[in-house]
N, C-alpha and C positions, 0 to 999 in steps of 0.2 A: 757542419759543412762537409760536401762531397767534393772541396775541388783535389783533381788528383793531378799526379805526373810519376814520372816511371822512381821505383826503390832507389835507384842510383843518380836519381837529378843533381843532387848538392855535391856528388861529386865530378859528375860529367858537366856542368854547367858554373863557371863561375859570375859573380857579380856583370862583369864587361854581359858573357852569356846572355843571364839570368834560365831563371825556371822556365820550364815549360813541358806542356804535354801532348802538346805535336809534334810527330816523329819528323816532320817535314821539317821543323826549326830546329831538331835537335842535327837533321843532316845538312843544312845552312851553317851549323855552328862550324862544321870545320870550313878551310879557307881554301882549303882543293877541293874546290865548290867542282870545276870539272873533271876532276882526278875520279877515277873510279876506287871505289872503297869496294876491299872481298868483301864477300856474307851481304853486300848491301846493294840493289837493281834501284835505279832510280828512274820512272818515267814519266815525263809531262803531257800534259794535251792542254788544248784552249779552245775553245767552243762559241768565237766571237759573237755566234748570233743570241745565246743564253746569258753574254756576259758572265761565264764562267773558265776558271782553271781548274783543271784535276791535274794531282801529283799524285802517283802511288810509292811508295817506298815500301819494298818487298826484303824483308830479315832473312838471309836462306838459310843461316848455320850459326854455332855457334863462335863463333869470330867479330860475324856482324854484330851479333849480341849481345860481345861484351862493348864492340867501340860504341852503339847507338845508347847504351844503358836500355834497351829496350827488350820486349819475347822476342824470336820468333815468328815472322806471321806476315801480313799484307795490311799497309796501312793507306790509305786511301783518304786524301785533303781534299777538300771540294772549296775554292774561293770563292765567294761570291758577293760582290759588294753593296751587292739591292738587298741580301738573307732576311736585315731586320724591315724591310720594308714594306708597305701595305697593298702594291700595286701588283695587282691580277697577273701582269704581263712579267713580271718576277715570279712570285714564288709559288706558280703552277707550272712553269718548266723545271724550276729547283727541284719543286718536289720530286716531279717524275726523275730526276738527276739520281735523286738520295733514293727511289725507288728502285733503280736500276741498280745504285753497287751493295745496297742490302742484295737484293735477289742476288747478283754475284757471286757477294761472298759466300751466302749461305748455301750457295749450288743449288738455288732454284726454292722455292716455297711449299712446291705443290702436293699435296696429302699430308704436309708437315702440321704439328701440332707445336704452334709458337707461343711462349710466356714472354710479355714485357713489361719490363722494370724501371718505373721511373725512380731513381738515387737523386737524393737531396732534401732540403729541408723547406716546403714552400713558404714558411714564414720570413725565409731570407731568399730576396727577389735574386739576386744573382744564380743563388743555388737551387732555384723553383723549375729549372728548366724539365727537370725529371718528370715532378709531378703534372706541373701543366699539360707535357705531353700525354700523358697516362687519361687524364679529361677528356680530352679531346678524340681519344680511341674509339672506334666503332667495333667492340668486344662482339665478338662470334662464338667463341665455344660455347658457351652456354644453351645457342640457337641449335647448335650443330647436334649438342648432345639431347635435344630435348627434339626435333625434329628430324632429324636424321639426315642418310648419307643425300637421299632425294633433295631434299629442301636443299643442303649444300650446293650439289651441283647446278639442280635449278635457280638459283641467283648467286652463283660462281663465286663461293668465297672458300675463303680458307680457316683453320680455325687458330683462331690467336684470345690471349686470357692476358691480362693486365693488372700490377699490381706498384703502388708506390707504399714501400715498406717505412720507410721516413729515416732518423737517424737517431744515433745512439742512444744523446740525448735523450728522444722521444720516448721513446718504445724501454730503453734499458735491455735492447737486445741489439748483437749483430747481424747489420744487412746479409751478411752471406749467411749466416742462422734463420733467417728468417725464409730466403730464399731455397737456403734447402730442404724446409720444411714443404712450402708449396711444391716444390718440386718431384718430392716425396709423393705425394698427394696426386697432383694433376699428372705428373708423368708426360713433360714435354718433350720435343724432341730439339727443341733450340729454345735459348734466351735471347732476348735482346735485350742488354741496357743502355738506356737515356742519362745523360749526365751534364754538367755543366766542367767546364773544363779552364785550368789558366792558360795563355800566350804567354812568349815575351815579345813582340809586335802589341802595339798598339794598333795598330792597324787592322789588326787580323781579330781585333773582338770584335764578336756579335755576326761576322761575317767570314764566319770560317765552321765548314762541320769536316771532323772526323771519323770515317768509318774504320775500324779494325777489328778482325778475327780473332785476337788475342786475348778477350775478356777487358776486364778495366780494376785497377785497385783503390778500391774507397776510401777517401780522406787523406792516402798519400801526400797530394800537395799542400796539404795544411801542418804533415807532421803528425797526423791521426791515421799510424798506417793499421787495416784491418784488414782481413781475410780477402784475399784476393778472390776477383770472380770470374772463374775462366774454366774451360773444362777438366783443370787435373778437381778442382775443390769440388766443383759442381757435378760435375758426370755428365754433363751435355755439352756441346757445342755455344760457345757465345760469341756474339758480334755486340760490340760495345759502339757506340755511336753520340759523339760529343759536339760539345759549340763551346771554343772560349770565353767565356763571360768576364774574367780578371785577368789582372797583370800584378804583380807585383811590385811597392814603390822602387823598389831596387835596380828592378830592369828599367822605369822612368826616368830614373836618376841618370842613372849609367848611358841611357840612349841619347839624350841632352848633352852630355857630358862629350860623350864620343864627337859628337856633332860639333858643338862648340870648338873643342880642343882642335878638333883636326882641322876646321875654317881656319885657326890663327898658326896653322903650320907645324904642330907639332908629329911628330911620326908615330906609326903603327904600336907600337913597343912603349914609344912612353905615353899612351892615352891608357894603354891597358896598363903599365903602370901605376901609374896617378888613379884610375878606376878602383886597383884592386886596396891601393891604400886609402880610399875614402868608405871600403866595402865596411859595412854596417851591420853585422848582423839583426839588430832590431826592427831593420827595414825590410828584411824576410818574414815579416810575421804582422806587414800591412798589403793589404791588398785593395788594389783600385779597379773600377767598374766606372763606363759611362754614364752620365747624369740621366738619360733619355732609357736606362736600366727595365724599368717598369715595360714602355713601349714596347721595347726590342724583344724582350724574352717571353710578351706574349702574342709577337709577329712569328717568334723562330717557333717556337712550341707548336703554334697553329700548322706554321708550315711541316713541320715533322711529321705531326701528325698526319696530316694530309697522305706524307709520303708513305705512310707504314699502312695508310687506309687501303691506297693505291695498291698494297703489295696484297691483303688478306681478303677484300672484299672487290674485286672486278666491277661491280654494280655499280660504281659511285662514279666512275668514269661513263658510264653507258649514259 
């Protein structure tokens, strides 16, 4: 399994907390929610007619980086609560949404030569998200390099190569070993990786993507931490790009808990009390997914793809 969250979760996030690998929750977790935190820009928009929100949360220094437990970098939430859904009038303005903060971050596409990475295991639906989007690609290098610069510009694409390496498991080798291999080889100028990622929101699975420039670390959230994939390991630039699929029982518990307790009047101080003394450690090592699992991750997948189509081949929109 690929779910990740940042090296220092278990200790920036307690039980009350829980896990997570969106920077937007892990900047919710403190309580001067208004207060400005150094090293960390916080900015929102809402886009009532898409029925979307974007939050960026910008890491400028090292200060930020040690309170976020995070790189470094521009992190980029996108809400949206139709993501897992099948209706036209959703998730072809998403897409174009998740079209637009790729190009962003990467400062633009154009003559670039892009490798994407779906991470995860598709024999487990939760963590398929990687692979399924990697399907669904409409791969161009191969066109570019067997036809040339002409054919390119005459039906306006870009070149991008795609690859779903699987996981350790699988192969008996490491995703970033495997990647650098190809890398070696094709000589891209950007990676993107696809991933499945946890919340601690319920809410927020299946209906939340993350874009960030940071790279992404494999299996972290499981406690399977391996070779980070980001430009010191890699040599290139990466934008890593996720959708929560899990939560852990822990943060279920805990969110119940909260709720409950503070209905019958207890204060601030002793829910997190009473939280941290029912904290479990063996509940960190269950993870829950919604039932309709199957459905969702091959509505996000499609729409991802869509968005990464959007960005390498122009044609598809004509």
């Amino acid at each position: 399994m690929n779910w990740k969250q940042s090296k220092n979760s278990e200790s920036e996030t307690s039980m009350k907390g829980g896990r997570t690998d969106l920077a937007l929750e892990v900047r919710e977790s403190f309580t001067e929610d208004n207060v400005e935190i150094k090293g960390v820009i916080l900015k929102k928009e809402e886009n009532e007619q898409k029925d979307i929100r974007v939050t960026t949360v910008e890491i400028t220094d090292k200060q930020g980086e040690k309170v976020m437990g995070k790189p470094i970098g521009t992190y980029i939430t996108i809400e949206a609560p139709h993501l897992n859904e099948k209706d036209e009038n959703f998730y072809k303005p998403l897409s174009e949404e998740i079209a637009k903060y790729v190009e962003r971050l990467a400062g633009g596409l154009k003559n670039k030569q892009v490798l994407v990475v779906g991470l995860g295991n598709r024999e487990v639906t939760p963590d398929a998200l990687g692979p399924d989007v990697v399907d669904n690609l409409f791969v161009t290098r191969h066109l570019i390099n067997e036809y040339g610069k002409e054919f390119k510009e005459k039906h306006n694409m870009e070149s991008m190569s795609a690859i779903s390496p699987g996981v350790m498991a699988q192969t008996g080798m490491e995703t970033g070993e495997i990647i650098a291999g190809v890398i070696h080889e094709t000589k891209p100028d950007l990676v993107i990786v696809i991933d499945a990622l946890a919340a601690r929101s319920v809410e927020r699975l299946n209906r939340t993507v993350q874009i960030t420039d940071t790279g992404i670390s494999p299996g972290a959230g499981v406690g399977n931490n391996r070779k980070e994939l980001n430009r010191k390991n890699l040599g290139v630039d990466v934008i890593a790009l996720g959708v929560p699929t899990v939560v852990d029982a822990a943060t279920i518990v805990s969110e119940h808990l909260e709720r409950l307790l503070s209905r019958q009047g207890f204060s601030e101080k002793e829910v997190e009390c009473f939280i941290q003394e029912m904290n479990d450690p063996s509940m960190r090592n269950m993870f829950v997914t919604p039932k309709n699992i199957d459905e969702s991750i091959k509505q996000i997948s499609y729409t991802i793809s869509e968005a990464l189509n959007q960005c390498f081949f122009k044609g598809i929109g004509a």
